[in-house]
Phi, psi and omega in degrees: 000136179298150177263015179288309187251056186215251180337290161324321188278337178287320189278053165229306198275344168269336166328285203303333199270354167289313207289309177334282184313330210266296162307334152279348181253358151252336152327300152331290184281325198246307172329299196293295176326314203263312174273149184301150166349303206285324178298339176285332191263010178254335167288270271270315185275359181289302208282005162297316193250005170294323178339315207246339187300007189262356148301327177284011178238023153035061188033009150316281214282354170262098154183334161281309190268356157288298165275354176249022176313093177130337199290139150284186177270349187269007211243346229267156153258086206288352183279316173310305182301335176247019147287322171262027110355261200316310166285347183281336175287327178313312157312320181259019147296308183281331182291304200314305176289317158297321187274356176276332177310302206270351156325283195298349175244008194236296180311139149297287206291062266298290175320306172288319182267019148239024119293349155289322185283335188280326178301282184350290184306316189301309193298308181292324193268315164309303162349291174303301186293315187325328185301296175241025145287307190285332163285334200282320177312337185243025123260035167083348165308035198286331209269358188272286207283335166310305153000269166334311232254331144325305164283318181259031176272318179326311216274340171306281160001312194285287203312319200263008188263342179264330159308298151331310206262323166281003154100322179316084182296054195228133186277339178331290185333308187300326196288352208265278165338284168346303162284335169317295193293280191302022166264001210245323189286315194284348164301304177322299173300335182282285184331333180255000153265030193302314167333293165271001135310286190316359183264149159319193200193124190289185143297152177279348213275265225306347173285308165336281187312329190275340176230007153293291153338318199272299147327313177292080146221296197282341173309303169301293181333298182297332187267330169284338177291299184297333196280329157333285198299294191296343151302328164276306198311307181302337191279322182298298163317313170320295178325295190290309184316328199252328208219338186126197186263303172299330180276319163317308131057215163331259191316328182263001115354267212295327205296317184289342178272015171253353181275330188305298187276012163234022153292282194254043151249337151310341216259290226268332152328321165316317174285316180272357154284327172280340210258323180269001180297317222279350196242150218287137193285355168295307178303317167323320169309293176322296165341285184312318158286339170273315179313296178347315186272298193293311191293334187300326188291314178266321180285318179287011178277319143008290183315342196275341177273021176277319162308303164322309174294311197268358152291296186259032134289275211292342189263357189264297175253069189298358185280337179269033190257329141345302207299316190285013177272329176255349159327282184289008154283321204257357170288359162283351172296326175319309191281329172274348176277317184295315182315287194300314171303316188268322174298255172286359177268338198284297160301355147288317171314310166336284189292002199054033180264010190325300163297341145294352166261342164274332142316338177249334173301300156342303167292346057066289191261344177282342163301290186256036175280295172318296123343302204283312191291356177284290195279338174292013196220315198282279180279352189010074200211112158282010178284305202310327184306294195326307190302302164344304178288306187308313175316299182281342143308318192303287180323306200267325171295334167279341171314320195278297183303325179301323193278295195306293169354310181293331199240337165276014181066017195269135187287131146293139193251084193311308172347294191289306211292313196267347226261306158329288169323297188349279182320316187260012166292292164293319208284326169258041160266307200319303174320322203251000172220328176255180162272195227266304189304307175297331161288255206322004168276304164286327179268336169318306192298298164299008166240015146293317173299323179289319177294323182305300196275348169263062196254000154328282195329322211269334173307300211300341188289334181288334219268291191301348178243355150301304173295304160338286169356306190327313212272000000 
């Protein structure tokens, strides 16, 4: 892949995802002043379970974008795609409409069934755009779907300046805005597949058959992708099954403020799967062992702004001061969460390991499923939840670095790999007995300490990107 256009699809993908980041930090910041606990935790529980409707496209669309990873648009068979366009919108119609059916005759709670009917709407429209985000994606068109994803993050903006500004305590709104911006992303996104509107249109028997294939290819991706989501998703569902619509909350109030710096590490991740298919597997090798080191290296320096944050998240939204007790157990996530979206999940896909990355997710969610019902029912403690989730993230990024080490041939580097666990072992033991000023005093001290001791490691990687350079 040229590298000209590697580097456009990265400044596109990190651009929108600045718009992401920017627009989730007055949701996040702004939003909660104006709505109450219970109007935050009911937009909190919408994007939770909007989260998960991306189930209903049973892996076609990951079976597609699984085979056509490397492809130009001149290589795409547009006829095909866009017979199967039509029936995959047809399907997530009828799902959409069943799950609203039964939304609207099963739900009690006027609120919650009207987060369910917005999921319904939701579901048909994300679907659809998701259809020709994962193509533009899997023929290097990556800077096509930042966009997209550009315009309706924009409209968040909107949504929450109005709130603010009118005073409006309401979650409607945001849900409302929201779905507005995937109705604006899917014009967009239909106009630049304007290519494959222009085609015939195939047979059905043989299209049918053809994506019927694309699911068995895409299924396992897609059931690891949710068992991902679902190591954080079960602790959740627990938390609202035990405690409520306010604790929930609480918790997912911490959960979001862990999300920001993995937002925009899915972005680049995003980029960088079509960009190591094309390239040779000794380089791939390569790749994987110098990254491998810059993350160990870059993501727990992330931990030295926690203090910093949680001073002014409590003196801005002092109502959320609950919320930071669990904050600093579960913000070491970042760093094992980061590792696993941009690294190793992106090179299980590489490698066509898609069930083994749903084995190490599987194993994952039963940890923290497990865990989560110990502490809500046993111990009825939501830290133990927290600990829990750190645990069972910890566990599938190591798991995941071992496996890869194993199918690339890479000596483990024990050191970086336990030295790591360490840190972010104490740093949320810390989070959880000093104050702010004293965490950030010690672990500044300990990941200076840290850098000291894999500085072989940090040498030899700087040693290895001179030499590239060189060349």
């Amino acid at each position: 892949m040229k590298k000209n256009k590697f580097i456009k699809n990265l400044s596109f993908a990190i651009f929108a995802q600045i718009i992401s980041l920017l627009s989730s930090f007055c949701v996040q910041f702004f939003a909660p002043k104006v709505l109450s606990v219970e109007e935050y935790a009911y937009w909190q529980l919408f994007l939770f379970y909007v989260s998960y409707i991306n189930i209903s496209r049973i892996g076609i669309i990951d079976g597609i974008y699984l085979k056509l990873g490397g492809k130009s648009r001149e290589e795409l068979d547009c006829s095909l795609l866009k017979t199967k366009w039509m029936i995959f919108s047809i399907l997530q119609i009828i799902i959409a409409l069943i799950m609203s059916v039964i939304a609207n005759n099963v739900i009690i709670d006027p609120n919650r069934k009207i987060v369910l009917l917005a999921c319904g709407i939701c579901m048909v429209l994300i679907n659809v755009n998701n259809f020709f985000g994962f193509l533009f994606q899997a023929i290097n068109e990556t800077n096509i779907y930042s966009i997209s994803e550009i315009i309706y993050n924009l409209l968040w903006f909107i949504a929450v300046g109005i709130i603010c500004f009118l005073r409006v305590g309401s979650y409607k709104l945001i849900i409302c805005m929201y779905v507005l911006g995937q109705v604006c992303a899917f014009f967009y996104l239909a106009y630049k597949a304007r290519f494959i509107f222009s085609s015939r249109i195939t047979g059905f028997k043989q299209t049918i058959i053809d994506m019927l294939d694309d699911a068995k290819c895409g299924l396992p991706l897609l059931v690891s992708m949710y068992a991902s989501m679902l190591v954080t998703g079960s602790a959740r569902l627990v938390v609202d099954k035990r405690w409520g619509i306010e604790a929930f909350g609480y918790f997912s109030f911490s959960m979001s403020l862990t999300t920001f710096l993995l937002k925009f590490i899915s972005q680049v991740s995003m980029v960088l799967f079509p960009a190591i298919r094309r390239v040779e597997k000794n380089t791939q090798k390569v790749i994987f062992e110098n990254f491998n080191i810059v993350l160990a290296i870059l993501l727990p320096a992330a931990l030295i702004f926690f203090s910093p944050m949680k001073f002014i998240v409590t003196k801005w939204l002092p109502q959320y001061e609950t919320s930071m007790r669990y904050l600093g157990i579960l913000i070491p996530i970042c760093v094992f969460d980061g590792k696993m979206q941009l690294l190793y999940s992106t090179y299980l896909k590489v490698l066509r390991k898609e069930k083994k990355l749903l084995y190490i997710n599987g194993l994952s969610v039963l940890i923290s499923f497990g865990l989560s019902v110990i502490g809500a029912y046993i111990f009825q403690n939501l830290e133990f939840i927290a600990w829990g989730l750190l645990l069972a993230i910890m566990v599938r990024s190591f798991v995941a670095e071992i496996s890869l080490l194993s199918l690339l041939k890479i000596k483990t580097n024990i050191l970086v790999t336990f030295s790591e666990i360490f840190i972010m072992i104490v740093f949320a033991y810390l989070s959880t007995v000093l104050i702010s000023k004293d965490i950030l005093l010690i672990y500044s001290v300990m990941y200076i300490g840290y850098l000291f001791l894999n500085h072989k490691s940090i040498a030899l990687l700087v040693k290895k990107m001179k030499h590239t350079k060189g060349k």
